[in-house]
BALOBA-1460 file (C-alpha; in Angstrom, 3 decimals):
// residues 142
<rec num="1" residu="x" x="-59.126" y="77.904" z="-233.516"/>
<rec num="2" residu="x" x="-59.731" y="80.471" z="-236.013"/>
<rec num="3" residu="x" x="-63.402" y="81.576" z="-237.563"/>
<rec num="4" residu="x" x="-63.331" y="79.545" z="-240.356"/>
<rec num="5" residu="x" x="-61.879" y="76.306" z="-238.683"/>
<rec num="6" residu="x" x="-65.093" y="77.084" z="-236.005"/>
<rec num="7" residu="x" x="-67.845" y="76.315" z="-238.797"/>
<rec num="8" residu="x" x="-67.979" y="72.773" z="-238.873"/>
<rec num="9" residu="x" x="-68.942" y="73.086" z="-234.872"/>
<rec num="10" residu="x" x="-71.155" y="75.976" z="-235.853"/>
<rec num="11" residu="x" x="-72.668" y="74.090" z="-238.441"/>
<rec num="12" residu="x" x="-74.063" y="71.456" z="-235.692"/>
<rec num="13" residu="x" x="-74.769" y="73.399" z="-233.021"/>
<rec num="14" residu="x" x="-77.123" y="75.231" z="-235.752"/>
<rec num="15" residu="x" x="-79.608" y="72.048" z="-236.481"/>
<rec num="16" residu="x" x="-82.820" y="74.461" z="-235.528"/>
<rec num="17" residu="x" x="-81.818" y="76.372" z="-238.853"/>
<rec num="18" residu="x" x="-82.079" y="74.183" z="-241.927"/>
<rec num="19" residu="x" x="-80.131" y="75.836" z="-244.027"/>
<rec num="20" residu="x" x="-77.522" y="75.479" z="-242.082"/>
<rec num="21" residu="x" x="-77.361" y="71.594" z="-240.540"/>
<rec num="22" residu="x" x="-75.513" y="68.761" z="-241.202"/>
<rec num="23" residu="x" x="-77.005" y="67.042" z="-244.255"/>
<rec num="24" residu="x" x="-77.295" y="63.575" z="-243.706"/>
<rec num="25" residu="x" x="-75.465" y="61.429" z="-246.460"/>
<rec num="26" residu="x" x="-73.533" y="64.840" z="-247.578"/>
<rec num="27" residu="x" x="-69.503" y="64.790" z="-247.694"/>
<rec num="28" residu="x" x="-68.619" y="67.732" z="-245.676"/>
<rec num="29" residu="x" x="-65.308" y="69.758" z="-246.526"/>
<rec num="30" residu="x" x="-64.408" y="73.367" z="-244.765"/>
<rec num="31" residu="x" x="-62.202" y="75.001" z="-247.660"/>
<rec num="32" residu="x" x="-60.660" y="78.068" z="-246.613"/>
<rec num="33" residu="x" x="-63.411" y="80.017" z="-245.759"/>
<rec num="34" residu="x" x="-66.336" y="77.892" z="-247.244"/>
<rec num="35" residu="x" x="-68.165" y="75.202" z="-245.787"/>
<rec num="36" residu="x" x="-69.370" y="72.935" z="-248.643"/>
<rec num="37" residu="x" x="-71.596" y="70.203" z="-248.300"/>
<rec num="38" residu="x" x="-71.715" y="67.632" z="-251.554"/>
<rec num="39" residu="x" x="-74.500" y="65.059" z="-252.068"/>
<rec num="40" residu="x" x="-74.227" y="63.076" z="-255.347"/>
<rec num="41" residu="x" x="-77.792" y="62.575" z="-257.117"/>
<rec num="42" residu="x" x="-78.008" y="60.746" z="-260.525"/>
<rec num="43" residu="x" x="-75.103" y="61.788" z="-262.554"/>
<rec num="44" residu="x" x="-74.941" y="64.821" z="-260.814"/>
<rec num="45" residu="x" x="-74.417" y="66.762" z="-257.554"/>
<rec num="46" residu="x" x="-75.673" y="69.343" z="-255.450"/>
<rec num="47" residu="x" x="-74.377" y="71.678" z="-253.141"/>
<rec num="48" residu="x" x="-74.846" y="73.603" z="-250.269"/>
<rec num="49" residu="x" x="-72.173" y="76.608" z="-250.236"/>
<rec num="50" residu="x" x="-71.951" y="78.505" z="-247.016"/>
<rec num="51" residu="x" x="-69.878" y="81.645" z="-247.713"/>
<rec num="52" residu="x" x="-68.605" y="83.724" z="-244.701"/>
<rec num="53" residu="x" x="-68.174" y="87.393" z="-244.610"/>
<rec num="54" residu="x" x="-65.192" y="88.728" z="-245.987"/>
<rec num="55" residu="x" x="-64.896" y="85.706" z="-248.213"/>
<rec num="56" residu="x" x="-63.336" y="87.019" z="-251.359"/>
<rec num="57" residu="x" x="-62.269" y="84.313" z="-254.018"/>
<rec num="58" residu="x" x="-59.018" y="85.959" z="-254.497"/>
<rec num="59" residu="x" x="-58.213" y="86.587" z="-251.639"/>
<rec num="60" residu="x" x="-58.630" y="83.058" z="-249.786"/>
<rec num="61" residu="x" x="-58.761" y="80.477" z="-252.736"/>
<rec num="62" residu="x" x="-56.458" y="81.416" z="-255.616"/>
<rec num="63" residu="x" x="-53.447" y="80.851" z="-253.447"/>
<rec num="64" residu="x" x="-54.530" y="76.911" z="-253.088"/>
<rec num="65" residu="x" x="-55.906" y="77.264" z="-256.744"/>
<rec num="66" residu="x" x="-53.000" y="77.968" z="-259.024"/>
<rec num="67" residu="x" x="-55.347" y="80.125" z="-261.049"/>
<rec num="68" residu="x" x="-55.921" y="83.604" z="-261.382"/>
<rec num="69" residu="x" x="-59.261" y="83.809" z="-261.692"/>
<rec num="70" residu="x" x="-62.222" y="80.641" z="-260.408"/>
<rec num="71" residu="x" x="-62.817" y="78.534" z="-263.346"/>
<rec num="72" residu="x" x="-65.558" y="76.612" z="-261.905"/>
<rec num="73" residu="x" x="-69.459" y="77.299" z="-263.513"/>
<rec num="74" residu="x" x="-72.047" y="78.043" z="-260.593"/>
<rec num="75" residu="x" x="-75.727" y="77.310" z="-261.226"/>
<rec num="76" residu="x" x="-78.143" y="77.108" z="-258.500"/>
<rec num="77" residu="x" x="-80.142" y="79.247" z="-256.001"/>
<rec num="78" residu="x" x="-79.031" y="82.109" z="-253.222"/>
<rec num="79" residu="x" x="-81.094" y="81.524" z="-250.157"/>
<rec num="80" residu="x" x="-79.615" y="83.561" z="-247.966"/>
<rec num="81" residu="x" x="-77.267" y="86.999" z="-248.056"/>
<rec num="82" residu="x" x="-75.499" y="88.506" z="-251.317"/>
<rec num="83" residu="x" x="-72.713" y="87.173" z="-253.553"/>
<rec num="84" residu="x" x="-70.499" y="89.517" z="-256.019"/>
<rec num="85" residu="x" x="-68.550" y="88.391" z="-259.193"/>
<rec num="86" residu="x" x="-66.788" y="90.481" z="-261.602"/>
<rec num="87" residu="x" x="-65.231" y="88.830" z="-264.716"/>
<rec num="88" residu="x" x="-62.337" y="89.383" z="-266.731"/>
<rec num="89" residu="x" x="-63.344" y="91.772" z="-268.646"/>
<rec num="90" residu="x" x="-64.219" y="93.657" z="-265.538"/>
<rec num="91" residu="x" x="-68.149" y="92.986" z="-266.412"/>
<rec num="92" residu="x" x="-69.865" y="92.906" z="-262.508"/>
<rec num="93" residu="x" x="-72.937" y="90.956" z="-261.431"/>
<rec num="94" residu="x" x="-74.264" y="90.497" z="-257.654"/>
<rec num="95" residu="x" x="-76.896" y="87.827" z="-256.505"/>
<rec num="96" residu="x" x="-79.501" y="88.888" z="-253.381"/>
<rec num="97" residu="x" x="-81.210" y="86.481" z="-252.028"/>
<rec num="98" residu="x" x="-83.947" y="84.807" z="-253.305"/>
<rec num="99" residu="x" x="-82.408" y="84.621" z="-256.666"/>
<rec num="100" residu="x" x="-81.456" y="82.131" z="-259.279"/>
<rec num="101" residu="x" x="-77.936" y="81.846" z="-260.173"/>
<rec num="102" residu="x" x="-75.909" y="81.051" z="-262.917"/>
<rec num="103" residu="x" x="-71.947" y="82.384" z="-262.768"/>
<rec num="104" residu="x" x="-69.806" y="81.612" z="-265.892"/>
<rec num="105" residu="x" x="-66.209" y="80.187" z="-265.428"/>
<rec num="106" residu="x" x="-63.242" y="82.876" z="-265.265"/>
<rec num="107" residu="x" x="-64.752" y="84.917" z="-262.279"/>
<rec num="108" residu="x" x="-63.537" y="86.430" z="-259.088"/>
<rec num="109" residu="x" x="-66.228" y="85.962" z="-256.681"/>
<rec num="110" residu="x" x="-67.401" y="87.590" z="-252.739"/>
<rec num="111" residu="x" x="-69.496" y="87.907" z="-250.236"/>
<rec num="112" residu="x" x="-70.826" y="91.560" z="-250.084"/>
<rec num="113" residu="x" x="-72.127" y="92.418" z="-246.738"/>
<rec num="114" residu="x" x="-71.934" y="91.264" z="-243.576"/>
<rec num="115" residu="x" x="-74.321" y="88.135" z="-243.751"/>
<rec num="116" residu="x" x="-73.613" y="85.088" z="-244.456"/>
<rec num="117" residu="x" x="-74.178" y="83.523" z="-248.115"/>
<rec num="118" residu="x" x="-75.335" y="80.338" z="-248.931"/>
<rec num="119" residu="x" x="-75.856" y="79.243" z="-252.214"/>
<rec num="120" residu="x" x="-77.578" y="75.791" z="-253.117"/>
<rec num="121" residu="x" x="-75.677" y="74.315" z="-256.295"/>
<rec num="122" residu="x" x="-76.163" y="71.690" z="-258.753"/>
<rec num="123" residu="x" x="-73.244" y="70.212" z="-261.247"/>
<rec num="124" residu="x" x="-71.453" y="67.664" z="-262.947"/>
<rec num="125" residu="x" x="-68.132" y="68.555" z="-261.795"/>
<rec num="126" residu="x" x="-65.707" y="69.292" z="-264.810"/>
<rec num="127" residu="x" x="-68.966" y="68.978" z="-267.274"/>
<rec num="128" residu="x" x="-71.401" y="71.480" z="-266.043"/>
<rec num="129" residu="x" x="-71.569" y="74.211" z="-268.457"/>
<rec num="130" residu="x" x="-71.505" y="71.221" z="-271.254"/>
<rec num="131" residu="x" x="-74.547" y="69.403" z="-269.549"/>
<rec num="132" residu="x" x="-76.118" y="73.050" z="-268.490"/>
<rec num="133" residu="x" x="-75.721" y="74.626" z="-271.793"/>
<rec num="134" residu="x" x="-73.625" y="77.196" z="-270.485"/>
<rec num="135" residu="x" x="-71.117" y="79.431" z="-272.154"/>
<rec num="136" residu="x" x="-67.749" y="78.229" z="-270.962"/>
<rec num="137" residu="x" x="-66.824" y="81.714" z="-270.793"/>
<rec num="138" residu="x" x="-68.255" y="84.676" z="-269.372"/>
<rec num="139" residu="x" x="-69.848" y="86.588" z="-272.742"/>
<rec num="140" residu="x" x="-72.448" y="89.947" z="-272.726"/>
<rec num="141" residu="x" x="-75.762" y="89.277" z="-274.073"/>
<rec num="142" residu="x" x="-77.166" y="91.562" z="-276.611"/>
């Protein structure tokens, strides 16, 4: 069983540490590195993201993707460890936690450190910069 396949069984054995057990009423997916945990709320959803280390978007998602870069919008809340995105245009931002959030689409995305990231999410799937008011692009602010 590799690390990754592990996390589910980590993920219950680990019901002292909030951020990290089962969510009751959540669909629970492992996706190549990630364990995500989705509970739909109104029109919405939110997320629990549980990043290992040595996650790299790249590196573990793009080949099930199709696309070079992740065009999904993140908005939420880092709880724990530190995330790193760099966008096409080679602009760089990193998240430590406690921090709020909010990653454009058209990113390539890590973990940076050796701790574990988790990242508490809320969107509207294929709508969330629309209902967010987010750019649907990464853009520099003046």
């Amino acid at each position: 069983m590799s690390a990754y396949n592990s996390r589910r069984e980590d993920l219950r054995m680990s019901e002292f540490d909030p951020l990290l057990a089962p969510i009751p009423g959540a669909e629970h997916r492992d996706l190549n590195g990630v364990a995500l945990d989705i509970a739909k709320v109104g029109a919405g959803r939110v997320k629990r993201v549980v990043y290992e280390p040595g996650f790299r978007w790249s590196t573990h998602m793009k080949p099930n993707v199709g696309t070079d870069l992740c065009m999904h919008a993140h908005v939420g809340f880092i709880v724990r460890g530190k995330v790193g995105v760099r966008y096409s245009d080679g602009c760089v931002k990193e998240f430590t936690a406690p921090a709020a959030v909010s990653i454009e689409p058209g990113h390539d995305g890590w973990v940076a450190g050796d701790e574990q990231a988790v990242l508490i999410e809320f969107d509207f799937e294929g709508d969330t910069c629309e209902r967010l008011g987010l750019a649907g692009e990464h853009q520099h602010k003046s």
